[in-house]
N, C-alpha and C positions, 0 to 999 in steps of 0.2 A: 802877864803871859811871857812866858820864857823862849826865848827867839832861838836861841843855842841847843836847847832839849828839841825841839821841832826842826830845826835843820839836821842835827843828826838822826832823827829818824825818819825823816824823810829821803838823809842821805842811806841808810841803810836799808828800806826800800826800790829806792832809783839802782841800788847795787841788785835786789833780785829782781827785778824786773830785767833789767839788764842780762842777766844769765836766762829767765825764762826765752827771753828773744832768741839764743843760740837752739832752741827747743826745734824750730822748723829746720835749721839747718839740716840734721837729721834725716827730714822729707827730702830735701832737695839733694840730700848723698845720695840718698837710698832711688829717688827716682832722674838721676843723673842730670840735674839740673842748677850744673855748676854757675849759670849765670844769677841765680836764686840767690846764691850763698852770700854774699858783698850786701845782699839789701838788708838781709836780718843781723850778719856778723857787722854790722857800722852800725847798727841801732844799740844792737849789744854793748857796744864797746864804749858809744858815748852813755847808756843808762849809768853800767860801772863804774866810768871816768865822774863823770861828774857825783856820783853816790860817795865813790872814794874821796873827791877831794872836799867833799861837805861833811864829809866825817873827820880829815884830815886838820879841818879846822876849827871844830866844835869838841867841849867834850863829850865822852859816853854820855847818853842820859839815862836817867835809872825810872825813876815815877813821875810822869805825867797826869795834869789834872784834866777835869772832863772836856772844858774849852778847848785846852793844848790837843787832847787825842780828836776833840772834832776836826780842828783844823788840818792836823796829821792825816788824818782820813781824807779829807775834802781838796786836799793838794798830792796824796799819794793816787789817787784818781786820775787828777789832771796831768802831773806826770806817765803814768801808766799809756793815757790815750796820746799824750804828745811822744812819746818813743816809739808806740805801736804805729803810729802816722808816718815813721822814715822810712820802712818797708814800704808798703802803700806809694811814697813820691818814687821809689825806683822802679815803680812799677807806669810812672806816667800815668797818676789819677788826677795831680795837681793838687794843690796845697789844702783849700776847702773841699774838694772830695776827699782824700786822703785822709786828713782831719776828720772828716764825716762817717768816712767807713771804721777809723778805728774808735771812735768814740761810740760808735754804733755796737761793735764788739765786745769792747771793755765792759763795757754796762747790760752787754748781752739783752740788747734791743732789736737786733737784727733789720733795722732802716738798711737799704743798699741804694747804691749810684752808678749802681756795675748794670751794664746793658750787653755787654756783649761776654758771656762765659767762658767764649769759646782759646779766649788768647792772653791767658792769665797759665800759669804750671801750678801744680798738685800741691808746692809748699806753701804756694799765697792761699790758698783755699781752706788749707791745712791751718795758716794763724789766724786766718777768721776765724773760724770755729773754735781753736783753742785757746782763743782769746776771752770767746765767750766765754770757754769753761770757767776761765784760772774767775773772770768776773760773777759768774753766776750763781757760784758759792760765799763768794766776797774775797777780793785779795787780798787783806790785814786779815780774814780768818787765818787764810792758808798760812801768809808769813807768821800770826800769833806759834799756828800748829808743829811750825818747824825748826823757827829760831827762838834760842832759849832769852835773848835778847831781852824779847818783849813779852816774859814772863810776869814781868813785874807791871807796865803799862798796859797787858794785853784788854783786861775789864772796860777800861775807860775806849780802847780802839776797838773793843769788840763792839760794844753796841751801842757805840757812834755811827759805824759802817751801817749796820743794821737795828736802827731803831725801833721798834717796835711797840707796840702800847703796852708790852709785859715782856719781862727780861727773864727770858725762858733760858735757859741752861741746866746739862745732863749731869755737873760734874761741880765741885766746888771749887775747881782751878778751872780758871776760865780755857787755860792750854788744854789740858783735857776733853775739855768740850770740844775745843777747837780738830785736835785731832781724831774725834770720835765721829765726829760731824763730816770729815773729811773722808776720814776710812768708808763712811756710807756711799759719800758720793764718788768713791773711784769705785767702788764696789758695783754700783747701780750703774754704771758706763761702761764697764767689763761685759756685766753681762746683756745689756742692751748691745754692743759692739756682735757677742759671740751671736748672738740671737736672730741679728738682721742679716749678719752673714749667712748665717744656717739656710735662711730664707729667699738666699738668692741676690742679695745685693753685692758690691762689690765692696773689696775688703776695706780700701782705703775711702769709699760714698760710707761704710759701716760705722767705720772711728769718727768721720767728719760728722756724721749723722747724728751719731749716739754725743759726741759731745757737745752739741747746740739743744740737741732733746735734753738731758740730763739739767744743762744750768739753763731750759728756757729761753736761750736765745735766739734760734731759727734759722740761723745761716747754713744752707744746705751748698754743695758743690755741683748741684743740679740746678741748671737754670729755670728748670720747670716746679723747684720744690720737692717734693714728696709725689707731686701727681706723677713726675716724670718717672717715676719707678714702675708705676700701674700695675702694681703688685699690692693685694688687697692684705694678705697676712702681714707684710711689712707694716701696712696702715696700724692693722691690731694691736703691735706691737709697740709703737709707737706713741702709740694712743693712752697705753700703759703707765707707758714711762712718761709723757707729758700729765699725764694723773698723778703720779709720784712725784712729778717734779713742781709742781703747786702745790704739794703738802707736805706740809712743819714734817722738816727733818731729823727735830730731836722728837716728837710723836712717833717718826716710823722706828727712830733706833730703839726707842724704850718698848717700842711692841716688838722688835726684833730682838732686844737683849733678855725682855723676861720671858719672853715667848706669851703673852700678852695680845694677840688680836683686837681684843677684846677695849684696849684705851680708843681707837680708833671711835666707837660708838660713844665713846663716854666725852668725845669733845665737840662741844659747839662749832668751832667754827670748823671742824672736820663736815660734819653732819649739814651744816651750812652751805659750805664749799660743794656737797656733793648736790646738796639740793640746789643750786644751782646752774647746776652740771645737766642735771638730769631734767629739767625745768627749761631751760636754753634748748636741749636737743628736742625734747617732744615739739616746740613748738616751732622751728626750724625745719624739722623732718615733716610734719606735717602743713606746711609752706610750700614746702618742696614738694612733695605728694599732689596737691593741690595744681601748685602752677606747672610744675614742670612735666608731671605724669610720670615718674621717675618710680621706679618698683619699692616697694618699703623698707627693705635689708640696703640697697644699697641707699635712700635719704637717710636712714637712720647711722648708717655708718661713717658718711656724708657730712650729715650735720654734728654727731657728735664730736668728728676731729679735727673740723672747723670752731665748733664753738668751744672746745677745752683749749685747743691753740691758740684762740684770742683770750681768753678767760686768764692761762696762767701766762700771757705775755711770749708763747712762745715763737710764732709767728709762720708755723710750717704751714701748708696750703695741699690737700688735693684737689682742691678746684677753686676757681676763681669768685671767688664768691661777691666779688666787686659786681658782679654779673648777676646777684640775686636779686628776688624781688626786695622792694625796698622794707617790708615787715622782716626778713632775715635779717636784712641789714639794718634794721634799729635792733634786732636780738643784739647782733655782734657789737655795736656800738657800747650798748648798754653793758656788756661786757668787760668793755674796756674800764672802765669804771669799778669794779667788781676786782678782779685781779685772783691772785692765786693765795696761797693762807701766809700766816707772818709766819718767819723760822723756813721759807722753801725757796727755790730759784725764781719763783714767778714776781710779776711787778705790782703795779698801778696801785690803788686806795688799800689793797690786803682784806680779804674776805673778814677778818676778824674784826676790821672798823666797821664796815660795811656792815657787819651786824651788830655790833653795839648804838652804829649810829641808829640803825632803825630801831631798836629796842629802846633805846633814849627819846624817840618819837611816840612811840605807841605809851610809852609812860607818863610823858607831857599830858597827850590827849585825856588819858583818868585823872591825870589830876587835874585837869577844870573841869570834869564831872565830879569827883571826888576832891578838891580842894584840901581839906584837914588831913588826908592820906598820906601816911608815908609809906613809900613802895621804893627799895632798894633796887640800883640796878644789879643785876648778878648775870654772870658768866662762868658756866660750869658750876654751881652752887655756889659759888664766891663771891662776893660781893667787890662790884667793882668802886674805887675810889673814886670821889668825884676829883683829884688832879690828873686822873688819866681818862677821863671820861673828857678834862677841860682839854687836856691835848690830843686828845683826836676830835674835838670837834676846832680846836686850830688849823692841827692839819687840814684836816676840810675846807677852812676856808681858805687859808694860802696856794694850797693842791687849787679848786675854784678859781682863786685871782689869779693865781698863772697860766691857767689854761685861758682864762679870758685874755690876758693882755697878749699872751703870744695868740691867741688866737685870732684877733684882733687885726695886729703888723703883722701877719700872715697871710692873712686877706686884703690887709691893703695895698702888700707889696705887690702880690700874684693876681689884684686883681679877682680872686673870685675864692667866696666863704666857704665852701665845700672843701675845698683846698687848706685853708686857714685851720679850720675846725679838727679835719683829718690829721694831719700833718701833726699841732699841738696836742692831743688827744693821743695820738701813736707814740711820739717823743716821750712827751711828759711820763705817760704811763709805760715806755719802754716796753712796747708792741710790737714794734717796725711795720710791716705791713696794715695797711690800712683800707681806703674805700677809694674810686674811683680811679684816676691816673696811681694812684696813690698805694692803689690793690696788691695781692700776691705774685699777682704775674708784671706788677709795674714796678718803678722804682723813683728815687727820690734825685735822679739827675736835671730833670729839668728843673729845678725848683732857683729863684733867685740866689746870687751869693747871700745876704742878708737872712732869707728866710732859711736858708740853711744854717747859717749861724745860730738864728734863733732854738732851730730843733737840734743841733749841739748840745747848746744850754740845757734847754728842756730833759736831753737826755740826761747828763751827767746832774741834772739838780733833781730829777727825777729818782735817778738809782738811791740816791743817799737819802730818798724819803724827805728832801725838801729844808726840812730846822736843818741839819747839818750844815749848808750852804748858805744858809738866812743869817748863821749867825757870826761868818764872813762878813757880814752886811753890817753888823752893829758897831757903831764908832767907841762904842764904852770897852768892846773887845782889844782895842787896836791900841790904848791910851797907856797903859799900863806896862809898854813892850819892857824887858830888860833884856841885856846882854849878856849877865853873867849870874 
């Protein structure tokens, strides 16, 4: 592994990252919040410094192999949340909140530690949320999309960021991809932005709204979420676009570029994804119906923007739902789990495992009725391979061992399993909001220093889908280093 090629693109990273930080400054011109200005412009200024002088000692690197672009990936991460974290400390969150709220962002998880909304300005609110964005779509996408740099490494950093059980891409330059992928989602935030405005919210709740909806991440500038609007066409809207933003983005562009509808039905894990969309809310709504005596338009509207918010990871809230009966709340759990499709902003297992894993069970079952049987797995007519059939059922167990062991020193730090469970379950799958203290109207300040570190981890090993970070881990990577 080439130590030299990895510091310089890491340094050229720490350089955009560093300029995105000047990005809020803008908010804080615009809404005279000159004491703002010093927290984002000294983030900035160390991202570029230090970017510069790691380039200034390395040479250019040109082609990157797959380890070298995971590692790129799995340290442009942790830079990204350690720069987004010196805004945060001038704001007085302290070191492990600050740490917490922007690793919370970056990875557009939307966990908060914030309790009081009231004594924070328009810019800090402003890089939550566009923190989420720049993460939601993946930041090695965007920098692939932009700098011509990482033309040549961009395959290997593309889908390391986003690993997926199938290397779906629109275009035979990965750059292309990358900026087609992008034009989508600033396209889908525009008009989410114009939309919610139209409808009454305010301009600057619009922009902050629309771009935690769009990348799935949840952080609203409303202390009450989405409820605090109590504006029900907003909800609809919303609802939309967190539908959209759980589904494969190169899916929506190719039915928007050929004018094609029509791919939508023709893919599994779309078809999937919806059914259990629609499967979560009937039995939710009717939950609701039941205990709460609640009229049917509004459980039905209720439950479905509840369960597509946990489904694609995005974490919005109009009610409390830590407050439902406990059959909602194993819906929304179970949820977690499920996640939004591969190729979209949302998180956790990726609907597409999720049903090859079950399909890979219900095929076991025939053949110990059928034993001499060969019965292919297939996905969309295709026959899936049994090496990607072996790594998602890895991932399955790693995603499993993690969530047990953090779940585990979660409950034993905090003292109580409900806590442990939530907490690593929210993280891992990059949820934020969760169940009990843990809820949409709650937040993750009271939790130990320790157990917050742990749902740190959780998050950022979570976004990168888990092998990216594992294989940090292996000592055969590490052995081989060279300098030149």
């Amino acid at each position: 592994m080439r130590v030299y090629l990895i510091l310089d693109a890491l340094g050229l990273t720490s350089i955009c990252i560093g300029f995105l930080l000047f990005v809020p400054i803008l908010v804080a011109i615009v809404y005279q919040e000159w004491s703002a200005i010093p927290a984002f412009g000294t983030a900035g200024i160390i991202g570029i410094s230090i970017g510069a002088l790691a380039r200034i000692l390395t040479p250019t690197f040109t082609d990157i192999h797959r380890t070298e672009g995971m590692v790129v990936v799995a340290f442009t991460w942790l830079i990204a949340a350690l720069l987004g974290t010196i805004p945060y400390l001038y704001f007085d969150l302290g070191l492990e909140n600050a740490l917490f709220e922007s690793m919370s962002g970056i990875t557009a998880t939307g966990a908060t530690i914030l309790k009081d909304f009231s004594i924070y300005p328009k810019s800090f609110f402003f890089w939550r949320s566009f923190s989420q964005w720049l993460g939601g779509l993946g930041i090695l996408v965007l920098f692939i999309a932009v700098l011509p740099q990482f033309a040549i490494a961009g395959r290997q950093l593309f889908f390391a960021e986003a690993p997926g059980p199938t290397e779906d891409q629109l275009t035979p330059r990965i750059r292309h991809t990358a900026i087609n992928l992008w034009a989508l989602y600033i396209m889908l935030t525009i008009i989410e932005i114009i939309l919610l405005s139209l409808c009454g919210m305010p301009i600057f709740d619009a922009i902050c709204n629309s771009l935690s909806t769009v990348s799935a991440g949840g952080f609203s500038p409303n202390a009450e979420s989405i409820m605090g609007y109590n504006n029900h066409l907003i909800e609809w809207i919303i609802i939309i676009f967190m539908f959209l933003a759980g589904t494969n983005f190169a899916l929506q562009f190719r039915a928007i570029k050929f004018k094609k509808p029509q791919v939508f039905l023709q893919n599994s894990e779309f078809l999937f994804y919806s059914l259990v969309i629609a499967v979560s809310t009937i039995m939710v709504s009717l939950i609701l119906i039941i205990s709460n005596n609640e009229g049917f338009f509004d459980s039905v509207r209720t439950a479905l923007f509840n369960c597509l918010s946990v489904l694609t990871s995005t974490g919005f809230a109009t009610y409390d739902y830590a407050k439902w009966p406990e059959g909602a709340q194993m819906v929304l759990i179970t949820l977690m789990f499920i996640g939004g499709s591969a190729g979209s902003s949302g998180a956790g297992i990726k609907a597409v495992r999720a049903l090859l894993l079950l399909k890979n069970a219900f095929k076991e079952v025939i053949k110990i009725i059928h034993p001499q049987a060969v019965i292919p797995l297939k996905l969309d007519k295709q026959i899936v391979p049994p090496d990607v059939m072996k790594q998602i059922t890895t991932f399955f167990f790693y995603y499993m061992l993690l969530l047990l062991i953090s779940t585990l020193l979660i409950s034993i730090i905090e003292s109580d399993f409900l806590v442990g469970f939530i907490a690593s379950a929210a993280s891992l799958g990059n949820i934020g909001p969760g169940l009990g203290s843990l809820g949409p109207m709650g937040n993750y300040a009271d939790l130990n220093f320790f157990s917050k570190g742990i749902c740190i981890l959780n998050m950022w090993v979570g976004r990168l889908e888990i092998m990216t970070v594992l294989v940090l881990l292996c000592p055969h990577l590490w052995r081989n280093l060279t300098t030149k």
